[in-house]
C-alpha positions in Angstrom: 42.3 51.0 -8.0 45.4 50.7 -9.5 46.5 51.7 -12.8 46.1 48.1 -14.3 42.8 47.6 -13.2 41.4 51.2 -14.3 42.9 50.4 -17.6 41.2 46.7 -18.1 37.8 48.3 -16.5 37.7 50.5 -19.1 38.6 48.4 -21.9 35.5 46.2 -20.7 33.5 48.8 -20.9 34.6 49.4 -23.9 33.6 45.9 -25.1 30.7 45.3 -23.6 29.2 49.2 -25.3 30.9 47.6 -28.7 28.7 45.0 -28.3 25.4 47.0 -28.5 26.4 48.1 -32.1 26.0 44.4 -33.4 22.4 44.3 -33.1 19.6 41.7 -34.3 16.2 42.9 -34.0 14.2 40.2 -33.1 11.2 41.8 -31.3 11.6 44.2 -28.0 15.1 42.8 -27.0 17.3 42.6 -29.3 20.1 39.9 -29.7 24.0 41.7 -29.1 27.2 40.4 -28.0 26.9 42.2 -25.0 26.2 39.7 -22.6 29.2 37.7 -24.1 31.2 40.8 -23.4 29.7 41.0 -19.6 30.7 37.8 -18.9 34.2 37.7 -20.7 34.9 41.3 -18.3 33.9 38.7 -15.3 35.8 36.3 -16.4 39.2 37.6 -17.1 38.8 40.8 -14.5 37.8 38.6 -12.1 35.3 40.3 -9.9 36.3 43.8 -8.9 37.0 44.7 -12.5 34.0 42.9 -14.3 31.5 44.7 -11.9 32.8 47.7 -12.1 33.0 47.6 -15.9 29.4 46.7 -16.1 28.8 49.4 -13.4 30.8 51.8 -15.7 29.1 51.1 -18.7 25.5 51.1 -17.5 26.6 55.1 -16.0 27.5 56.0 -19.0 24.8 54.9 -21.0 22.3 56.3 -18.4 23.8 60.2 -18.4 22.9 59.8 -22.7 26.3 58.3 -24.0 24.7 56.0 -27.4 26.3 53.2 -25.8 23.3 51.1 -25.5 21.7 48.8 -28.5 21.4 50.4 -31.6 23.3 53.4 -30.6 21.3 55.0 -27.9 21.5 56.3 -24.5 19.6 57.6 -21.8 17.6 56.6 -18.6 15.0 55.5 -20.4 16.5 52.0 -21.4 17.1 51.3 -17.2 13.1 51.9 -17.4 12.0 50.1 -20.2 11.6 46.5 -21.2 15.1 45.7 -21.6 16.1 47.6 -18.3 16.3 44.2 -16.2 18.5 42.8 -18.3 20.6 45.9 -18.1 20.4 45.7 -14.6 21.6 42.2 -14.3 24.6 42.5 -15.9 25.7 43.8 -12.5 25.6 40.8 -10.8 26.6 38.7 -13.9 29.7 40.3 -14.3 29.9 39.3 -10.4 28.8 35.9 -10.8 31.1 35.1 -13.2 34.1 37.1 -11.5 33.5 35.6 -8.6 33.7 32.1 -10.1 36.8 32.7 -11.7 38.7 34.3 -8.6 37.8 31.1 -7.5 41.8 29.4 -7.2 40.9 26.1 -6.1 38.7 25.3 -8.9 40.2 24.3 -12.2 39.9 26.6 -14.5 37.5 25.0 -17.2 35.3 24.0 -14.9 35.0 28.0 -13.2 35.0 29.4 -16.7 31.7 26.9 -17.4 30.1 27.2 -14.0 30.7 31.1 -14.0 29.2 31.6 -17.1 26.3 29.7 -16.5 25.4 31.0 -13.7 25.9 34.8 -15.1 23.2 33.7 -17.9 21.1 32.4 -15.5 20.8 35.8 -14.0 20.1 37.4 -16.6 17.4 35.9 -17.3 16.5 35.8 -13.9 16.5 39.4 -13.6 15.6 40.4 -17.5 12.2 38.4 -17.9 10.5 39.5 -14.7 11.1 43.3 -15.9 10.2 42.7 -19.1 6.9 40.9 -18.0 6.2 43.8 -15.5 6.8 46.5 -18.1 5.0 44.7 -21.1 1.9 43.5 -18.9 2.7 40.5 -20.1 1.8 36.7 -18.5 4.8 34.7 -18.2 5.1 32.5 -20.5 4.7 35.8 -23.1 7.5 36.8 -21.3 9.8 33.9 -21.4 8.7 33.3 -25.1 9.3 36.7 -25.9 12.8 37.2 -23.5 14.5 33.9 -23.1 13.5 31.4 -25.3 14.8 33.1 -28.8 18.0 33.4 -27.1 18.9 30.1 -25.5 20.8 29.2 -28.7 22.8 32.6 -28.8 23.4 32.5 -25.6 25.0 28.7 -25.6 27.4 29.7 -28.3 27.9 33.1 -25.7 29.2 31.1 -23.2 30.8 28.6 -25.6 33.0 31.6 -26.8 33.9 33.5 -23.4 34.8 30.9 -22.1 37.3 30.0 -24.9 38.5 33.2 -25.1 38.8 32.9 -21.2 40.7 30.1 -21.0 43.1 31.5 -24.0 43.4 35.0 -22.3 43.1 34.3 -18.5 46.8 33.5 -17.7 47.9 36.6 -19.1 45.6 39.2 -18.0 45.7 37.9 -14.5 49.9 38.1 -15.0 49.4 42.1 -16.2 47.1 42.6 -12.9 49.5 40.8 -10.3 52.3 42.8 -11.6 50.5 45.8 -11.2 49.9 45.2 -7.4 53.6 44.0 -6.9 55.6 47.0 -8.5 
């Protein structure tokens, strides 16, 4: 990795554990800008860099760093009801890199697509753990893990995807230069 990328990996990381310090309880998972920040790491690091911040960030949390909602660390998080939504920020930060490495796409339309399909996977990922965990049936879980957040989530994608499009052109300029000298 070169010095670029290690730099904007670690300020999404830094983001994305920023985010779990604006929390709304709203029953066992709460509501944080951390997804937003996932995404907006896909996004603008494209795919190498937003996976590997979410990667970063989940490590760090894991070994005991308070980096997770509410200030907190530790294994236990990866293991309790939130842990598949944890875990799916992997692949979200992915998804939505992967989109927006996507050249031949115009960029509104990546952005959109991208995030989409990173919230999508979340869920994807988040409600089946948090069913499993909880014992619960699933429409428990998706009353209790997806439905209160559809809302939040819309304006999520609503505002990485501005921020995106504001931000892209440059970060992207800041990362080429890096690999050309």
């Amino acid at each position: 990795m070169q010095v670029t990328s290690i730099v904007f990996t670690s300020l999404f990381t830094a983001l994305i554990a920023a985010g779990a310090f604006l929390v709304i309880p709203v029953g066992v998972v709460p509501i944080t800008l951390q997804t937003m920040f996932v995404i907006l790491a896909g996004l603008l690091g494209g795919m190498r860099i937003g996976t590997s911040a979410a990667v970063l960030y989940l490590l760090l949390g894991t070994l005991g760093l308070p980096i997770f909602s509410g200030g907190t660390g530790g294994i236990g998080h990866l293991l309790g009801p939130t842990g598949g939504y944890l875990v799916a920020w992997i692949p979200a930060a992915s998804i939505a890199g992967f989109f927006s490495d996507r050249t031949s796409m115009a960029k509104l339309p990546r952005f959109i697509l991208g995030s989409i399909a990173a919230t999508l996977m979340i869920y994807l990922l988040g409600v089946p753990w948090l069913k499993f965990v909880l014992g619960l049936s699933w429409s428990q879980a998706a009353a209790a893990g997806a439905l209160p957040f559809l809302p939040g989530d819309i304006l999520k994608v609503v505002a990485a995807v501005s921020i995106a499009r504001i931000l892209s052109d440059r970060v992207r300029e800041f990362l080429t230069q890096d690999r050309t000298g």
